[in-house]
C-alpha positions as CSV (number, residue, x, y, z in Angstrom):
1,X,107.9,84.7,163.7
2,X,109.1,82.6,160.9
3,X,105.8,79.8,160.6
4,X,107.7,78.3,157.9
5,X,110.8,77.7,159.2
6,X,109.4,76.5,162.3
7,X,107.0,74.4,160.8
8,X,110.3,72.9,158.9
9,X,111.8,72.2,162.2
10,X,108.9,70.7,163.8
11,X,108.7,68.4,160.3
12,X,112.5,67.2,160.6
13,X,112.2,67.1,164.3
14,X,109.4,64.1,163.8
15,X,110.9,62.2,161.2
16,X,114.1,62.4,163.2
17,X,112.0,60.6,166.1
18,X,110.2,58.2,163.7
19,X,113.8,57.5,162.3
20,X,115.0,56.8,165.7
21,X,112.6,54.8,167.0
22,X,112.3,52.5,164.0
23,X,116.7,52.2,163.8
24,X,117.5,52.6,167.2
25,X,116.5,50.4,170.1
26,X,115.7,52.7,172.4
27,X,113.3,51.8,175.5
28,X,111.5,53.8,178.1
29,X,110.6,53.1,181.5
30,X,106.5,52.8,181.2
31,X,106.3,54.8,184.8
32,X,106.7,58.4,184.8
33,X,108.1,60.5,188.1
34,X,107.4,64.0,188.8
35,X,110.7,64.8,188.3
36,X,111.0,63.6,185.1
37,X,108.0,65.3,183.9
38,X,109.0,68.9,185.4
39,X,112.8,68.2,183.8
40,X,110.8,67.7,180.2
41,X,108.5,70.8,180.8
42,X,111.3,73.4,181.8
43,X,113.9,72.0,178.8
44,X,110.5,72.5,176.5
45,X,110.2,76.7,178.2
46,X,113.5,77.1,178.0
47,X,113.3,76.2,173.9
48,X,110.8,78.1,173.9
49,X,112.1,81.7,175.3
50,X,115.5,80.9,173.5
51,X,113.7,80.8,170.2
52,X,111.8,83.4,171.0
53,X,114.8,85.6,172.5
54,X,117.1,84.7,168.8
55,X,113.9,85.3,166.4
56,X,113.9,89.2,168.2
57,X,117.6,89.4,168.1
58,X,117.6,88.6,163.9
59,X,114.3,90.6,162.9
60,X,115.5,93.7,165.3
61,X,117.9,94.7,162.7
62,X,116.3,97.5,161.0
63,X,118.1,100.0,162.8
64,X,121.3,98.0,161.4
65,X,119.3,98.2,157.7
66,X,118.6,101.7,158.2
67,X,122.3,103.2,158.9
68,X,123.7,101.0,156.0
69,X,121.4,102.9,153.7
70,X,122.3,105.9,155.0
71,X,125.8,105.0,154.2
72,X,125.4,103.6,151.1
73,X,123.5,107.0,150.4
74,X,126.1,109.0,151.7
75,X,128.8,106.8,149.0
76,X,126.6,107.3,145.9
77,X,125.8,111.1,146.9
78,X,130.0,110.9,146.3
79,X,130.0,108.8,142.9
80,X,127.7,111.3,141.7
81,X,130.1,114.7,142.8
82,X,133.0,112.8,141.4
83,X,131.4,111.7,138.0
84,X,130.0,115.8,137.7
85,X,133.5,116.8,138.7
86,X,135.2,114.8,135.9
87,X,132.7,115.5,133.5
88,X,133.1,118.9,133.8
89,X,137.0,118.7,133.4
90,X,136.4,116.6,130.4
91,X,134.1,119.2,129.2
92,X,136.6,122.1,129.3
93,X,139.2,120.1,127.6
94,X,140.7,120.0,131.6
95,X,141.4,115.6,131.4
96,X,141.0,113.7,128.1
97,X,140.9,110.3,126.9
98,X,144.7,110.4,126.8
99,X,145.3,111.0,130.6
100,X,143.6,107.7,131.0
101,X,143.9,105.5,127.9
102,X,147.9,106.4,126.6
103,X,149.5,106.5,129.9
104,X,151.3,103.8,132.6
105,X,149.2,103.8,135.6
106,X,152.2,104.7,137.6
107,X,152.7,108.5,135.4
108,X,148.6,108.8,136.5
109,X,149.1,108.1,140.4
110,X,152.5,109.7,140.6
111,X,150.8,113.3,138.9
């Protein structure tokens, strides 16, 4: 669980309440029913379990993490056959500096 971020919350969450009782006239009935106690304890469970049930659902991406690495392994494990590929034409006089530097871009593609 992210303590800081919830800690945050819980922060702005007050000063949200001190804001809007000092601003806002806002008055409560000094008796309480059952009803109303029950309503405020299932809306506080169900914040509860839904923060719970998004914080899984973000830090349950490792999976996600691990087959983008893979990926991006399989994509550099290319880069690397193309640059030994190219040097080695470049080595046996195969592709210069001309086929890159004296041409049109369209001569390149097109051969």
């Amino acid at each position: 669980m992210n303590w800081p971020l919830t800690a945050s919350a819980f922060v702005i969450g007050i000063l949200i309440g001190f804001i809007g009782r000092n601003f806002v006239q806002v008055n409560f009935k000094p008796d309480f029913d059952i009803v109303d106690i029950c309503s405020i304890a299932v809306t506080v469970l169900v914040a509860f379990l839904l923060q719970n049930y998004i914080a899984q659902k973000f830090s349950n991406s490792r999976a996600e993490k691990d087959l983008l690495l893979e990926e991006a392994r399989g994509w550099l494990k290319t880069c690397r056959e193309t640059r030994r590929v190219i040097n080695a034409s470049h080595d046996k006089r195969t592709l210069t500096s001309d086929d890159f530097y004296n041409r049109p871009l369209a001569k390149v593609v097109k051969d």
